[in-house]
C-alpha positions as CSV (number, residue, x, y, z in Angstrom):
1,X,-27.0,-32.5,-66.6
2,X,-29.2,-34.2,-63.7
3,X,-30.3,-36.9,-65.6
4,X,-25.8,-37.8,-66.7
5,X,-25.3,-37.5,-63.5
6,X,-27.6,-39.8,-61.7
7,X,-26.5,-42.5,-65.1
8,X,-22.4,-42.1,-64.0
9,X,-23.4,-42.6,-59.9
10,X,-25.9,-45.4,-60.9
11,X,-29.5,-45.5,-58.3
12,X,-29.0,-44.6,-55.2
13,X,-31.1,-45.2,-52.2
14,X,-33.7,-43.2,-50.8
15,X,-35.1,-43.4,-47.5
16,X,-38.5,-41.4,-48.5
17,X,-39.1,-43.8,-51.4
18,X,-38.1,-46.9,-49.3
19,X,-40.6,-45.7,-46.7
20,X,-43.3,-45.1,-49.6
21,X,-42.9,-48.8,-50.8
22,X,-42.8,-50.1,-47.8
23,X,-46.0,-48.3,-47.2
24,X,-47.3,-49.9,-50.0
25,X,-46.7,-53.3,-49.4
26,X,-47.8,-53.5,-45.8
27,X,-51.1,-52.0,-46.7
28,X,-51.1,-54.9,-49.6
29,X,-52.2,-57.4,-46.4
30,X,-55.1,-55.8,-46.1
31,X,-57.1,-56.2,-49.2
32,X,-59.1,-59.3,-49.5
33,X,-57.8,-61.5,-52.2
34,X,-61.3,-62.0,-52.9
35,X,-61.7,-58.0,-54.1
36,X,-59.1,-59.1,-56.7
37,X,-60.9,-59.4,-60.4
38,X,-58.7,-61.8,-62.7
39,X,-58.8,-60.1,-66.7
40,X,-60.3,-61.7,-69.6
41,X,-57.8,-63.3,-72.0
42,X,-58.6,-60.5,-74.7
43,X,-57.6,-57.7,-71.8
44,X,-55.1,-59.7,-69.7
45,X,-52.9,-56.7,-69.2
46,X,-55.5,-54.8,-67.0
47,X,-56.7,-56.2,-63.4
48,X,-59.5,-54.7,-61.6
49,X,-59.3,-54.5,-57.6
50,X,-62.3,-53.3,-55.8
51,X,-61.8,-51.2,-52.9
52,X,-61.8,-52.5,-49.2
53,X,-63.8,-50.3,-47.7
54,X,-66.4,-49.2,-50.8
55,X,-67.0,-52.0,-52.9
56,X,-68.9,-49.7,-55.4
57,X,-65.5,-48.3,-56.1
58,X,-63.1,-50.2,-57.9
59,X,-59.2,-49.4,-59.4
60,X,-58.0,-50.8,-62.9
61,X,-54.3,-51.7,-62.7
62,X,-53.1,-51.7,-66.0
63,X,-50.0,-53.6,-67.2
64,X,-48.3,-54.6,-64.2
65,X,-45.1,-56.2,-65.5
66,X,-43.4,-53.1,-67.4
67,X,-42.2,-50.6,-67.1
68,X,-45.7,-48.4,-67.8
69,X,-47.5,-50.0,-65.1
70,X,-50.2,-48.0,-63.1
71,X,-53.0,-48.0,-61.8
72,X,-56.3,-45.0,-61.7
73,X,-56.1,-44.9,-57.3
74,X,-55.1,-41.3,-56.3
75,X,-51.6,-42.4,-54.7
76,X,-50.2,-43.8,-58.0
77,X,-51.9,-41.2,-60.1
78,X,-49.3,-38.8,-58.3
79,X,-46.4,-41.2,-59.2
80,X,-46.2,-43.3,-56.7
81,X,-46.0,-47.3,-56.6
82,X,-49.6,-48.2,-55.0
83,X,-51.0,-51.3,-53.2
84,X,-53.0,-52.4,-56.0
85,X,-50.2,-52.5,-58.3
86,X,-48.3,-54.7,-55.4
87,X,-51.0,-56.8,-55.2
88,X,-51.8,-57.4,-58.4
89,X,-48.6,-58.5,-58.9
90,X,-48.0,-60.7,-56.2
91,X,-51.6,-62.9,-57.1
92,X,-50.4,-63.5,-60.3
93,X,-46.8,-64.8,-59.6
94,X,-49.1,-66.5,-56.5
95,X,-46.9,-65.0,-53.9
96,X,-49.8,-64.2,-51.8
């Protein structure tokens, strides 16, 4: 019943997830384009972005353009959009 009535009012904004992506993409300016790792051609769906702070700890961001995206960081393991994912897809559209 939710889910047909959300479909008949269409999406409808949301300060708390506005706030959480804009979170997101202001912390995006602070990781080094260098800690960016470009995919082989064999796995070109799944970027690896090496923390800021602890570069022995690195995030796997796994098919950024659908739907599925995500990425193994804490804050999008609990269903939210992350910096890495943001990232990710703003060096390879080279929006950066």
């Amino acid at each position: 019943m939710h889910t047909s009535k959300m479909k008949k009012r269409g999406f409808m904004k949301s300060k708390v997830v506005e706030q959480l992506v804009k979170a997101s993409v202001d912390k995006v300016a602070l990781i080094p384009p260098t800690h960016m790792i470009e995919p082989s051609m064999e796995s070109y769906s799944t970027w690896i972005v090496q923390n800021q702070h602890y570069s022995h700890v690195s995030y796997k961001v796994m098919h950024p353009f659908t739907k599925y995206a995500s990425c193994t960081c804490e804050w999008a393991m609990n269903g939210n959009l992350c910096k890495h994912q943001i990232m990710t897809i703003l060096m390879v559209t080279n929006v950066t």
